[in-house]
C-alpha positions in Angstrom: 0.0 0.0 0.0 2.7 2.6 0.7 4.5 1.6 -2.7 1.5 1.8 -4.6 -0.1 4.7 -2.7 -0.7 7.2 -5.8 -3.1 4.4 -7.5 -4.8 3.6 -4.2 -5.9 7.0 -3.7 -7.8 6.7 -7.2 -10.3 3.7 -5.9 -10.4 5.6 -2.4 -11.7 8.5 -4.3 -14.4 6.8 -6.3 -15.4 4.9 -3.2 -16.1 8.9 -1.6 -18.0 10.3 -4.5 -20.1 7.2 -5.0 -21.9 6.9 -1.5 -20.4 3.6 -0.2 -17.6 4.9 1.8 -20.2 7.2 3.7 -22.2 3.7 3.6 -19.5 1.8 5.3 -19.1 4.3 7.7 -22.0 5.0 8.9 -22.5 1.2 9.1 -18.9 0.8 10.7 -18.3 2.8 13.2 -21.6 4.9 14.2 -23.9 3.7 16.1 -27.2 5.0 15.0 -27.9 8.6 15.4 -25.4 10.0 12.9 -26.1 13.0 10.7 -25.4 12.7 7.1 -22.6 15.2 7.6 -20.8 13.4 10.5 -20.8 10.6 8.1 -19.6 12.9 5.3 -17.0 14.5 7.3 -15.5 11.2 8.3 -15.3 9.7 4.7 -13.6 12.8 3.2 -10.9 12.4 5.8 -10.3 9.0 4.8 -10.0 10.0 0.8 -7.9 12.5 1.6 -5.3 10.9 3.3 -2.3 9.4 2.2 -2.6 6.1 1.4 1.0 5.6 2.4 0.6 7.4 5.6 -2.5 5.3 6.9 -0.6 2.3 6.0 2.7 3.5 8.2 0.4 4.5 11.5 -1.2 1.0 11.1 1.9 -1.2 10.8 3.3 1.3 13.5 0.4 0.3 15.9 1.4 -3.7 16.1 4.8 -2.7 17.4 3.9 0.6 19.7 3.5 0.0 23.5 3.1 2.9 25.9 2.3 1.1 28.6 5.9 3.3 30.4 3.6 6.9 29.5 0.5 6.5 30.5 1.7 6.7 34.7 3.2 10.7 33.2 0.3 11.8 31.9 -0.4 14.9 34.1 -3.2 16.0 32.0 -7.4 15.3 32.7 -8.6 12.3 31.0 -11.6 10.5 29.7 -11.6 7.5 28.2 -14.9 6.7 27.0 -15.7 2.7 26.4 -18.2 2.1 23.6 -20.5 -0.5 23.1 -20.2 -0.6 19.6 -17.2 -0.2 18.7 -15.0 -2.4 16.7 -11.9 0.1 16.3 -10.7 0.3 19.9 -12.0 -2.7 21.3 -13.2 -2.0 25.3 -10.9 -4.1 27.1 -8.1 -1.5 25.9 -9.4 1.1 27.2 -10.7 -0.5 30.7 -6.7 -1.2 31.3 -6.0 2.9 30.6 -7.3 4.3 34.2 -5.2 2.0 36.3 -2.3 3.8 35.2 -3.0 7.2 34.0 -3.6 9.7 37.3 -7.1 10.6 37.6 -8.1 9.1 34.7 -12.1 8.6 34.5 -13.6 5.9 32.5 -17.3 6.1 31.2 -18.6 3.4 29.6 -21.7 4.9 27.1 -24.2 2.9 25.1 -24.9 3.0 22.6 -22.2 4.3 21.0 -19.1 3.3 18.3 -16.2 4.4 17.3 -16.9 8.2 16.3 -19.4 8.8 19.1 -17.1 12.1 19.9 -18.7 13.2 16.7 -21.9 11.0 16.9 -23.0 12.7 20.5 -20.6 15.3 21.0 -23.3 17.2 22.9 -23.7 14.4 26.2 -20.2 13.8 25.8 -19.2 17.4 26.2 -21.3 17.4 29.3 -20.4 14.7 30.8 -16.7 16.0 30.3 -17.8 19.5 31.7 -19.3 17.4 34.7 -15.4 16.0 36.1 -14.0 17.6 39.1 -10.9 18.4 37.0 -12.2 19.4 33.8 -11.3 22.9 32.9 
């Protein structure tokens, strides 16, 4: 994919301007209540990314581990578990708060993997809601 990224981008085009990357999307990774233009949104990031890059962050993922940061993160956190979600499985995030400080953990239903997008409204409150948030 990173070799052939120029001619990769063509088919990841015609999959944007004829409806079934929004299609797989919305079927993907929201869980319901999307608006056409979350769904948009999403699917012309996708096209417009490097081919090449998207396959270097994936192959980077099966050898990153930052197991040794998460105790220095000094920074509020909200790690939001989703019910729906097949991107970031919920077990990965359930390990997060035992060693990030302060970390909070909300587990939301139902909800997938854009639901920061999806229901950006409760999520903002229930981020506004933490003792910590600013």
């Amino acid at each position: 994919m990173i070799l052939l990224s120029p001619l990769i981008a063509v088919p990841n085009w015609l999959r944007y301007e004829n409806g079934s990357a929004q299609l797989y999307n919305a079927y993907s990774s929201f869980a319901g209540s999307e608006k056409r233009g979350q769904v948009d949104f999403v699917s012309q990031l996708q096209y417009r990314s490097s081919p090449a890059m998207v396959a270097r962050g994936t192959l980077a993922m099966f050898h990153c581990d930052a197991t040794s940061v998460l105790p220095r993160v000094n920074t509020p956190v909200l790690l939001l578990v989703c019910d729906q979600d097949t991107t970031t499985v919920p077990a990965a995030s359930e390990r997060m708060p035992q060693s990030i400080p302060g970390a909070h953990l909300q587990r939301i239903k139902p909800r997938a993997h854009y639901s920061l997008l999806e229901q950006n409204q409760p999520v903002d409150a229930l981020w506004r809601s933490l003792p910590q948030a600013c």
